[in-house]
Backbone as a printed PyTorch tensor [residue, N CA C, xyz], in Angstrom:
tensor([[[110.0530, 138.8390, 119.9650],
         [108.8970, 138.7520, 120.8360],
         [109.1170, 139.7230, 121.9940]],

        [[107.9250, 140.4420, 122.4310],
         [108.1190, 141.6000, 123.4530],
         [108.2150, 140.6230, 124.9440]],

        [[108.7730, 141.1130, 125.5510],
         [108.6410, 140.8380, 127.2390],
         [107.2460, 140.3230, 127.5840]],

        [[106.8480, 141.3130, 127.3810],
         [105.0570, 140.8660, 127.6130],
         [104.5100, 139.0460, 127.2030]],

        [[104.9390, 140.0860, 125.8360],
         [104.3090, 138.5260, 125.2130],
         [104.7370, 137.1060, 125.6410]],

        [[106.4180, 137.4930, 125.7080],
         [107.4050, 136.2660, 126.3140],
         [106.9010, 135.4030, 127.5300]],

        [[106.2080, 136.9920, 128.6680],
         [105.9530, 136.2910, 129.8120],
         [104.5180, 135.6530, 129.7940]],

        [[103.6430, 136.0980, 128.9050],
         [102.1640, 135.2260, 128.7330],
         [102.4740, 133.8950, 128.0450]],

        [[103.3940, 133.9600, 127.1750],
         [103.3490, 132.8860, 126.6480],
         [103.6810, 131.8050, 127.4180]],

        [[104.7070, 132.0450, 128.2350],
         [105.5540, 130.8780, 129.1810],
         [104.1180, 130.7590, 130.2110]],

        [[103.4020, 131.4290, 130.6730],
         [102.3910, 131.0820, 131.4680],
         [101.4040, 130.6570, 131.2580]],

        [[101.1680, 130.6210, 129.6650],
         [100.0020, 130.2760, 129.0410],
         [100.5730, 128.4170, 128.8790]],

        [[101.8390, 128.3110, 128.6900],
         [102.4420, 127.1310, 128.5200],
         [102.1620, 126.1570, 130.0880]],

        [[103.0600, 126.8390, 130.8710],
         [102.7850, 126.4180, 132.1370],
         [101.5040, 125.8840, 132.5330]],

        [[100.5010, 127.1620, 132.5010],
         [ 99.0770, 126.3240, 132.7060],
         [ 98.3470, 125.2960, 131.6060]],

        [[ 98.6560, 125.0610, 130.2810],
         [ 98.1550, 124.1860, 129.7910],
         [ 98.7970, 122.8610, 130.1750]],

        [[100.3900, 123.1980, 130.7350],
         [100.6690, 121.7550, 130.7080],
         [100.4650, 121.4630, 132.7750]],

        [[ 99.8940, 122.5560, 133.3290],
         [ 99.3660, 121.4410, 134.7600],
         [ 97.9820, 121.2010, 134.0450]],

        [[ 97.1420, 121.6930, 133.1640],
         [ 95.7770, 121.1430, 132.6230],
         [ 95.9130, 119.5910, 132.4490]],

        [[ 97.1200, 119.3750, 131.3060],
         [ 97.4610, 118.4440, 130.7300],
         [ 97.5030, 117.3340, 131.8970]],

        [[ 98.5740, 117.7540, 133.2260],
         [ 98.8200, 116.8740, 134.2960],
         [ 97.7230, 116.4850, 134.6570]],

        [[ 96.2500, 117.3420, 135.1930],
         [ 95.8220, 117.3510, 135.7960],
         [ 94.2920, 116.2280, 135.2820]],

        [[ 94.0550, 116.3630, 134.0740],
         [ 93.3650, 115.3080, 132.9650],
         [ 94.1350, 114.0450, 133.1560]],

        [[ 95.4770, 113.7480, 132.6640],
         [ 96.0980, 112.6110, 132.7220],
         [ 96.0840, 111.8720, 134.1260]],

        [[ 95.8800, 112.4750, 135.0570],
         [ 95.5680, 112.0670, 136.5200],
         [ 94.4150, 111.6240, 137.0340]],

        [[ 93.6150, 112.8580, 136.6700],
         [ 92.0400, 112.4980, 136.8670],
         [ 91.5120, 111.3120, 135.5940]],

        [[ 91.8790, 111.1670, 134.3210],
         [ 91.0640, 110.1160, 133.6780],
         [ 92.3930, 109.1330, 133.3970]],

        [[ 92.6280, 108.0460, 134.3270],
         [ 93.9150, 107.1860, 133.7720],
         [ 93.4300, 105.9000, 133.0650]],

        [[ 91.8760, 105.8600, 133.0530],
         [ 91.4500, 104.7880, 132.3230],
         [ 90.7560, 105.0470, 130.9720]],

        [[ 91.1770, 106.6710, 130.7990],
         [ 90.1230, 107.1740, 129.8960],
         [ 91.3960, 107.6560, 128.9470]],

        [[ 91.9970, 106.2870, 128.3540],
         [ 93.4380, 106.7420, 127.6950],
         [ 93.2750, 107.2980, 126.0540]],

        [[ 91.9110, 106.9790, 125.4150],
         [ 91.2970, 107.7570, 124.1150],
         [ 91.4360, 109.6160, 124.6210]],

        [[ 90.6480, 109.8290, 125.5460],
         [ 89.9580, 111.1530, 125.6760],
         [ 91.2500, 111.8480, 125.7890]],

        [[ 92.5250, 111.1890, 126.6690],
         [ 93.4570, 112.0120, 127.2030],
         [ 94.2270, 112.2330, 126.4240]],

        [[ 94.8450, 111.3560, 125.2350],
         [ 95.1640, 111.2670, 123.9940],
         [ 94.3070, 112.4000, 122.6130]],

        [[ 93.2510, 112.4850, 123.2400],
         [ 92.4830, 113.4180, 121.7570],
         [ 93.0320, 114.9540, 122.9850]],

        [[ 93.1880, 115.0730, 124.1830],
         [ 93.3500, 116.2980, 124.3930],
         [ 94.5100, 116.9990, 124.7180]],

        [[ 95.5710, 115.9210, 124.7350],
         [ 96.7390, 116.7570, 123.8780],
         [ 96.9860, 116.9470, 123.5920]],

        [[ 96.5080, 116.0430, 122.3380],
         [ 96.6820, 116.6890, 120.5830],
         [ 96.1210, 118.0490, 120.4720]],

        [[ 95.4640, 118.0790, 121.1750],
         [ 94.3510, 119.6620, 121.0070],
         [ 95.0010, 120.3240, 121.6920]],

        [[ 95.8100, 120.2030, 122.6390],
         [ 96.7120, 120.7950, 123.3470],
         [ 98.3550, 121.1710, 122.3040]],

        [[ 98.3760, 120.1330, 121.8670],
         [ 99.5060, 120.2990, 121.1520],
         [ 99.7430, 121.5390, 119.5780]],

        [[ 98.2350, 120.8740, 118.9570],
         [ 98.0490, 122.2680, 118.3070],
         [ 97.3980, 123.3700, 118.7550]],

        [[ 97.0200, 124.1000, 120.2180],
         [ 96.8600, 125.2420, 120.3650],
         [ 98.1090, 125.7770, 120.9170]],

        [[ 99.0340, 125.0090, 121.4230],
         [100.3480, 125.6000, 121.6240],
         [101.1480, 126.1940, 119.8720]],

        [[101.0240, 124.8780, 118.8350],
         [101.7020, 125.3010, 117.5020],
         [100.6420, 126.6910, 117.2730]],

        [[ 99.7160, 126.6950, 117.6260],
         [ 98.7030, 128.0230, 117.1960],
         [ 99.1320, 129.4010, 117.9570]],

        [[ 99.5060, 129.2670, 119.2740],
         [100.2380, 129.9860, 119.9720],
         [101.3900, 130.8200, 119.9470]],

        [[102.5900, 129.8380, 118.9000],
         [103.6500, 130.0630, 118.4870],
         [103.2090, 130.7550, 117.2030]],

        [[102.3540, 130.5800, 116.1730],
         [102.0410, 131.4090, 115.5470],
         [101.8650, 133.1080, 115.9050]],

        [[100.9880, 133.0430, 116.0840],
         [100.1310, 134.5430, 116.7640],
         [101.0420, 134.7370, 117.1900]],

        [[102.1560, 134.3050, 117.9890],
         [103.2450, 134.7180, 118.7730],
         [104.0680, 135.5880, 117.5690]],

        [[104.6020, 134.6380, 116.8650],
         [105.1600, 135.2590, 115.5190],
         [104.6640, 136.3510, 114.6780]],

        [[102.9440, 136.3090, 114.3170],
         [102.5220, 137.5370, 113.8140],
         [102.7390, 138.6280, 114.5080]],

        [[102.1770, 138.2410, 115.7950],
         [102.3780, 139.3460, 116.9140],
         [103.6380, 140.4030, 116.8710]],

        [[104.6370, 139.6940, 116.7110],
         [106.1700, 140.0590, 116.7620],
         [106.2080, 141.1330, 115.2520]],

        [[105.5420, 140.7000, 114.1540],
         [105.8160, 141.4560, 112.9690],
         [104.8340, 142.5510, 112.9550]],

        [[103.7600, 142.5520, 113.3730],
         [102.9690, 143.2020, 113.4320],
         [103.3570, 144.5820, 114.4280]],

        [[104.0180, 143.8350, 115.4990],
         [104.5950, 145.0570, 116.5260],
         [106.0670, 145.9000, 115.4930]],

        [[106.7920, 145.3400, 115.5130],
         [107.7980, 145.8820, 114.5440],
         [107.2910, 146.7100, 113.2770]],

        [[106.2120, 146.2770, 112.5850],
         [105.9810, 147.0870, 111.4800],
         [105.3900, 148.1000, 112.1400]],

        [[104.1890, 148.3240, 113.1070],
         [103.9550, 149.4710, 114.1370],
         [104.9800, 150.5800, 114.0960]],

        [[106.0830, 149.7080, 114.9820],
         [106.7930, 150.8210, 115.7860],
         [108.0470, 151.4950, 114.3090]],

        [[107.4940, 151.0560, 113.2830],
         [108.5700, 151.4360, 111.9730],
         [107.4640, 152.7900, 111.6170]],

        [[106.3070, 152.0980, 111.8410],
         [105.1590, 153.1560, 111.0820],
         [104.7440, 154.4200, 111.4050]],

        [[105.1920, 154.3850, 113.3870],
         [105.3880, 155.0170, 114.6010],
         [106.7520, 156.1040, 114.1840]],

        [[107.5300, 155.6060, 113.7410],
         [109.0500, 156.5640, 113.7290],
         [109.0340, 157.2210, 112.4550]],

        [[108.7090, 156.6050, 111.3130],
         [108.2410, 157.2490, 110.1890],
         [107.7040, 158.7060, 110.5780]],

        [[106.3470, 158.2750, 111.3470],
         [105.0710, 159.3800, 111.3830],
         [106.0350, 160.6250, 111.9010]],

        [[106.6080, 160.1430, 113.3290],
         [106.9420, 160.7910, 114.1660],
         [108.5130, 162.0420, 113.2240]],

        [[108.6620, 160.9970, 112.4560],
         [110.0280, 161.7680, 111.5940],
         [109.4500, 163.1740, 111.0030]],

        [[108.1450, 162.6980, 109.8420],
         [107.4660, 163.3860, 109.2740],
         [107.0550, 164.7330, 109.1810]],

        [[106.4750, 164.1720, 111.2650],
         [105.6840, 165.6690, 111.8990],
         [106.7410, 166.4050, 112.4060]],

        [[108.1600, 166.2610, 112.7940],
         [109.0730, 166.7090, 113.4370],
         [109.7330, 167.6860, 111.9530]],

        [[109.1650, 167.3160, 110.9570],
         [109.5840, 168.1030, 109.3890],
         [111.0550, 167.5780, 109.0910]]])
């Protein structure tokens, strides 16, 4: 995983879980709703870690496809 990505991801984490705080606070009697939205929380993070992962192969096969080219034109 690139730097980049590393650091969106940890911030993308961070802010879903003050979201998370911030629902569980505001609805403490509304223990269905807060329950259906972590789960939704829980799989857009596993969805996260995905894309994270394509992301990662997708960049690597790039920068293979990148050095190739670059080999090529250099003769």
């Amino acid at each position: 995983m690139t730097p980049r990505l590393e650091a969106a991801t940890q911030r993308l984490y961070a802010a879903l879980s003050r979201v998370e705080n911030a629902l569980a606070s505001r609805l403490p009697g509304d223990a269905d709703r807060v329950r259906e939205l972590t789960e939704e929380l829980v799989a857009s993070r596993a969805q996260n870690q995905e894309l994270a992962a394509t992301n990662s192969t997708v960049a690597a096969r790039l920068d293979s496809a990148i050095d190739r080219l670059r080999a090529v034109l250099r003769g």
